[in-house]
N, C-alpha and C positions, 0 to 999 in steps of 0.2 A: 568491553566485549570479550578478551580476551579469559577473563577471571572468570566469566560464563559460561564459558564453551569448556574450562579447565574444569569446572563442579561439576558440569552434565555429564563428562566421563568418568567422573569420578563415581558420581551415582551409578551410571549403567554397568561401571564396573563391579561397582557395589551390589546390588541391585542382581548384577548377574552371578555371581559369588554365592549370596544369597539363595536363590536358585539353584544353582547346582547342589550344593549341599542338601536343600531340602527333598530334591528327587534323589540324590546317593542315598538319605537317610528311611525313604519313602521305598527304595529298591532293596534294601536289605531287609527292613523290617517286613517285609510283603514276603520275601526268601525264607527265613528265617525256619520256617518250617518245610520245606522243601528241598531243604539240604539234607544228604543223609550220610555219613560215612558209615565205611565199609572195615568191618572187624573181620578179623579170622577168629574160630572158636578159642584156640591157644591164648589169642590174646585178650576175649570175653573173660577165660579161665582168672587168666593172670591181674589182671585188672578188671573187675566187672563195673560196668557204669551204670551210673544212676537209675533207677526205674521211669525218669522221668523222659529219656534221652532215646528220642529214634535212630535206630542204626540199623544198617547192613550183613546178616553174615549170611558164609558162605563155605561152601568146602562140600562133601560126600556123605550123602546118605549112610548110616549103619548100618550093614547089611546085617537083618535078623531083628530093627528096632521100627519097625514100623509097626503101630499098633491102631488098628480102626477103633473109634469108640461108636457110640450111636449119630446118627442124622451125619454130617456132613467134617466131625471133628475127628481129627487124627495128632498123633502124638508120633513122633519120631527123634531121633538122636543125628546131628551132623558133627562130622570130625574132619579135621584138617593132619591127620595123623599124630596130631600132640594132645589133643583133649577134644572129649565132643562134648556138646552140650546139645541139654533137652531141649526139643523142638514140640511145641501147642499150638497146632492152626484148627480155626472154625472156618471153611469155606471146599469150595470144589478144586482140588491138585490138578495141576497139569497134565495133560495125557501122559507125556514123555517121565514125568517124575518114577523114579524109582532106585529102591537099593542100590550101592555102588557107586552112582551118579552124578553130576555134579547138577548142585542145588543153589539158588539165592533166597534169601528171607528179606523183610523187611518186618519189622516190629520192634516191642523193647524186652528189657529183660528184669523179668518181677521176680524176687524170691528163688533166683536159683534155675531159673526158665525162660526159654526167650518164646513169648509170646509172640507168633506173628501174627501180620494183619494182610503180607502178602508172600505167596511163593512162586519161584518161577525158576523152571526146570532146562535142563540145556535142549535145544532147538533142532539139534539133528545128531550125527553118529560122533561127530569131532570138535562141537563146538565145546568151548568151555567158560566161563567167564573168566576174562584176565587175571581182575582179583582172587579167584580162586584157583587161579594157576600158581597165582606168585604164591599164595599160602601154602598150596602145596610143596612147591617148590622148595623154599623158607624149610620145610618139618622134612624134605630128601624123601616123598613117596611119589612125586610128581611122575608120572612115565610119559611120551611124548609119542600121541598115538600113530605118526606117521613114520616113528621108528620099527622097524620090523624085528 
């Protein structure tokens, strides 16, 4: 009796081991694409990643590099005051986007271009995205708009 009760734990432990692993393995590969880190241009510059690899960037509109092309597509430049790189979106910008400004992308980067697939503009007079405070911050252009 003894010797049966010691293998049925040993299975459920088993058993539940099994388990878990199969949903840890089943919550990553499910992620896997939904995870995006966050570059600053400087560091796209310095290291550019794969064409294959969704990312992040972020940092301030050039001002003077906003260029409309026909239907819905715009081309622009973001810098984080060390390097900017070309920005290519097909879609409708955010009301608030503009020159100056702080901006996030989401897409990859093909041939010298970070193609996005989304952008999203800061939400009122003072917000800014964190990430792209510290990148500013990082290159010393950073100003702290509640400083007078």
């Amino acid at each position: 009796m003894q010797g049966l009760k010691k293998r049925r734990r040993i299975q459920i432990v088993a058993l539940a081991t099994v388990g878990l692993a199969l949903s840890t393995a089943l919550i990553g590969y499910a992620m896997r694409d939904g995870i995006n880190f966050f570059r600053a241009p400087t560091e796209v510059f310095e290291e550019p990643p794969n064409p294959a690899e969704v990312f992040r960037i972020g940092g301030l509109v050039e001002e003077g590099s906003i260029v409309r092309g026909t239907g819905e597509t715009v081309k622009f430049s973001v810098t984080d005051g060390g390097a900017s790189v070309t920005v290519h979106y097909h879609g409708i910008l955010p009301d608030l986007f503009a020159e100056n400004q702080g901006m996030v992308g989401t897409g990859r980067y093909i041939d010298g271009i970070f193609q996005a697939t989304e952008i999203l503009a800061k939400h009122d007079e003072t917000y800014m995205p964190a990430e792209v405070i510290d990148a500013l911050k990082a290159q010393g252009i950073y100003k702290n708009p509640n400083d007078d």
